[in-house]
N, C-alpha and C positions, 0 to 999 in steps of 0.2 A: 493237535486237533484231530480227533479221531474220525472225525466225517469230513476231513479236508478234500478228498476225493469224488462225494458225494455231493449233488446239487437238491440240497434239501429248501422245497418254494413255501412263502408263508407270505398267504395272501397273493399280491404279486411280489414280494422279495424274494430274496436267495442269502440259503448260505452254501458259498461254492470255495473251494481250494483257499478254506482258512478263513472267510472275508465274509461277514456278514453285509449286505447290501439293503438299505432301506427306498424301497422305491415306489412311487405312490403318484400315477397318471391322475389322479383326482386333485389331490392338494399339492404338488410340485412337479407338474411336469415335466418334463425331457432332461432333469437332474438326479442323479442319487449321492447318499450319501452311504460310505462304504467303512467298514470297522474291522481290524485283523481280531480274529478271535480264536483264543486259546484251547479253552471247552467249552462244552455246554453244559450249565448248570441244572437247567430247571425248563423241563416243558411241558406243558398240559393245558387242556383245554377246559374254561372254566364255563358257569353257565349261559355265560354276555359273552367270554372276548376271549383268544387264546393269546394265554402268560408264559415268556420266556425270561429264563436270564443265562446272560454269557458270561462268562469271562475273557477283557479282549487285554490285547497284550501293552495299551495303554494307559488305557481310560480306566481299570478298575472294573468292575463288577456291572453290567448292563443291564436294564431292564426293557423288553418288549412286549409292547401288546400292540395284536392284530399285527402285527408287522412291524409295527415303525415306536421308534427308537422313544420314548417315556423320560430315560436317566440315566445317567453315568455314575459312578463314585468320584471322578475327577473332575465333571462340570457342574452335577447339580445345584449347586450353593448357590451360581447367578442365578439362579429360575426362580429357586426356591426363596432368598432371601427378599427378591425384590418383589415377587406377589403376596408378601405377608406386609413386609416392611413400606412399602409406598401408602398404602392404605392405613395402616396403625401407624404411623409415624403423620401422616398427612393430617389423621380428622383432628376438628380441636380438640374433644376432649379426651380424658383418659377412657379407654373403650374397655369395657367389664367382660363383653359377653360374646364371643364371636364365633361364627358358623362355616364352615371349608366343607363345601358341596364337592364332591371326587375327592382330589388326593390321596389316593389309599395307598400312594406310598408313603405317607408320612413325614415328607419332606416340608410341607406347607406349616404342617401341624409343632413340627421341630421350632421353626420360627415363630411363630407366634407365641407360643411356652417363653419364647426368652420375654414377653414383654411381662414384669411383676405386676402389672396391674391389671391384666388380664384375667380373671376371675373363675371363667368358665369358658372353655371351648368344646364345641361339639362340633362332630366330622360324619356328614352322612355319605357312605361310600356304598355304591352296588354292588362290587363285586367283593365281596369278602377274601380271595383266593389272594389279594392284589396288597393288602396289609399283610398275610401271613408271611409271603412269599418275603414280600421287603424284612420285615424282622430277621427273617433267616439271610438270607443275601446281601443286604444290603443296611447293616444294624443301624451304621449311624444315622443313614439318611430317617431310618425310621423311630429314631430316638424319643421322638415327640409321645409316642404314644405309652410311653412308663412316668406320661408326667401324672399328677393326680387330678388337675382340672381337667382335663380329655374326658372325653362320652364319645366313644365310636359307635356309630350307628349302620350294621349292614341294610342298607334300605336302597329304595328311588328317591334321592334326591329333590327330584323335581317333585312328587309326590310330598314326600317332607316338607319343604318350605312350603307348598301350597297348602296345609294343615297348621302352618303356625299362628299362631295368634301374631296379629299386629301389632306393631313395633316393637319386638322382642330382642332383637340384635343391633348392637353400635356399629359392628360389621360382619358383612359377609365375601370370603373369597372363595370363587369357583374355581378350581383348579381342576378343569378340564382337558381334557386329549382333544384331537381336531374334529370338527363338527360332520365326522361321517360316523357312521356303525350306532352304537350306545349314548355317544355325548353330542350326538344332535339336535337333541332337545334342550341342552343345554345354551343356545344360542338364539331361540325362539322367544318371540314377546311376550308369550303367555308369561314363559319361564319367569323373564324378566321382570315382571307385575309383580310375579308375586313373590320376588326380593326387594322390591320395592318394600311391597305391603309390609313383610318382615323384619324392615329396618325402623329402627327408633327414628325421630326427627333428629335429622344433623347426621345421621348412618351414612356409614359408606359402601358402594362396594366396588371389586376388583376383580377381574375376570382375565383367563387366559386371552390376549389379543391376537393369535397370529402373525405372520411373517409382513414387513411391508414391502418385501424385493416382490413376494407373491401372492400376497392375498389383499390387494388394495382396494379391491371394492366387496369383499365380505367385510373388510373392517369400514370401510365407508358405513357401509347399511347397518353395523352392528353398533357402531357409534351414534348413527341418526335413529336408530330404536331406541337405545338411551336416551337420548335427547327428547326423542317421543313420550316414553314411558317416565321419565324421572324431570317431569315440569316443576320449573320453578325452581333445581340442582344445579350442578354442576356437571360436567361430564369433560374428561381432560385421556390421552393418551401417551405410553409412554412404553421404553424398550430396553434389552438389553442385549448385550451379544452371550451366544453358549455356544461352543464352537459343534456340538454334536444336535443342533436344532438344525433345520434348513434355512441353508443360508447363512449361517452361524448368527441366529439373531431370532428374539421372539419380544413379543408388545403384548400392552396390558391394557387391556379397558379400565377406565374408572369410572365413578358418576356419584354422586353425592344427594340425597335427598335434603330438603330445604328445612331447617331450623322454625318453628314456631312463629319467630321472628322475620322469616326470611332470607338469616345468611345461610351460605353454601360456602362449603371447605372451596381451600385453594391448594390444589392438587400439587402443586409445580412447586410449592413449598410447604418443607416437613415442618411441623408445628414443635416437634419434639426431638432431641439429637438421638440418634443409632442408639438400642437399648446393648446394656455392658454385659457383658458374661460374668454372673453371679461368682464370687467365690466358693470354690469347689463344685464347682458346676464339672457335669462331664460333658458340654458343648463347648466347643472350639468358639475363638473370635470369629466373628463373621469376617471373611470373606471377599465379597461384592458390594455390600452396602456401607454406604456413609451417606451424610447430611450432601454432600457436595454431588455426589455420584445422582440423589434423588432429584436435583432441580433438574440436572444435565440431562436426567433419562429423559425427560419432557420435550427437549431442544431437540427440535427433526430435522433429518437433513428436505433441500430443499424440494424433493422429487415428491415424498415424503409428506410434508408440508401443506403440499398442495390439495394432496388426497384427505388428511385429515382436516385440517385446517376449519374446512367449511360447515363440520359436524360438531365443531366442539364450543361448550357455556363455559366460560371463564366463573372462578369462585368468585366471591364479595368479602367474605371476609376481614375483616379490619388488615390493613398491608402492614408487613415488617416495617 
């Protein structure tokens, strides 16, 4: 590490004698989480957020933005697998058409390519620096985007959906950074409206949820906007562990818009089993997800429980 000597600060982090340190008085206070890193790959400043990548002498290849810690080459796959896969695996039907607001590292986009029945996916990312970067650093994670259903769109997001025609998407997942800097608006009820508006009847969507050791009442109120905004759905929450999130642990919002008819998907069970890796596919078996893993991510512990609990629509859906 050639700046092991040097206390180089990004935002409030440090990288000091080899150790990247993610630390953030906003969204985790009086904890950090700390990474041995080899070199640095990659650092600049883009027009929204400033993009790093390390190499740390565990984890594989790192990415940063604004400070705090995005993705690993060794944990990403939990993150990743389970904000595609809960949501396409959950609704009933076979979903054609689906939309990943951020992700521009391409991890999100990775998994959903594995579902054949997925038709078309488009991906509107802000910052364009944030896909190029991953393709070079980080190839697998960003594998999704040499599929031929993919439309990457460098745009606003939130701008984008609010321009779509209604009911255009079976789903939408926002694969968001934490709700300070750029991806704050992505947590906002306008926002929310108008993924709503965006979703076919019987649509779903799936949003980065935050920590629940630490952010228990942003997900409170983030769940009772759903609840607000998506009458007559469903709205259900669920989690996974990644050991380089805070806390070793992040959750997902879901919520479901209501069927013609009035049903609403049941979250807490996958309608369809884990989709297979194509023969001669250059994706690896998943990972993190299976049918069993998806009910469990539902089941909160009971601290947990309490917090959520009082936010969330159960589906109707015909019961296994």
């Amino acid at each position: 590490m050639t700046e092991s000597a040097v206390v180089t600060h990004t935002g409030n982090n440090t990288l000091k004698d080899g150790w990247f340190s993610e630390i953030s008085p906003e969204m985790w206070p009086g904890q950090a989480n700390s990474l041995e890193i080899q070199e640095k790959l990659y650092d600049a400043q883009s027009e929204f957020q400033h993009v790093q990548v390390f190499k740390t002498s565990t984890y594989g290849n790192l990415l940063v933005l604004d400070g705090c810690i995005q993705a690993t080459e060794r944990d990403e796959f939990a993150y990743q697998e389970m904000i595609a896969h809960l949501p396409l695996c959950a609704i009933s039907r076979e979903p054609k058409r689906v939309l990943i607001i951020g992700g521009g590292d391409g991890g999100a986009l990775r998994e959903v390519t594995r579902h054949q029945y997925v038709e078309r996916v488009e991906m509107a990312e802000i910052d364009g620096m944030v896909p190029e970067v991953s393709k070079k650093f980080m190839p697998y994670m960003a594998r999704g985007f040499e599929d031929e259903r993919a439309t990457v769109m460098i745009c606003d997001g939130v701008k984008f959906v609010e321009s779509c025609e209604e009911g255009t998407y079976d789903c939408v997942i926002v694969d968001s950074s934490d709700p300070i800097g750029p991806a704050s608006v992505l947590f906002e009820e306008r926002f929310f409206r108008s993924v709503f508006k965006a979703l076919k009847p019987g649509g779903v969507v799936c949003t980065q949820g935050e920590c629940l050791w630490l952010h228990g009442e942003l997900i409170g109120d983030t769940l009772e906007m759903c609840k607000k905004v998506f009458v007559g759905g469903s709205v259900s929450y669920a989690y996974c562990t990644i050991p380089t999130y805070p806390s070793g642990q992040i959750g997902f919002v879901l919520a479901s818009k209501p069927e013609v008819d009035g049903k609403t998907v049941t979250f807490e069970r996958p309608s369809r089993e884990a989709p297979k890796t194509k023969e001669g596919s250059t994706l690896k078996p998943l990972k993190y997800y299976n049918s069993a893993i998806h009910s469990a991510a539902f089941v909160l512990p009971e601290f947990a429980r309490q917090i959520v609990e009082p936010h969330l629509v159960p589906g109707n859906d015909a019961a296994a």
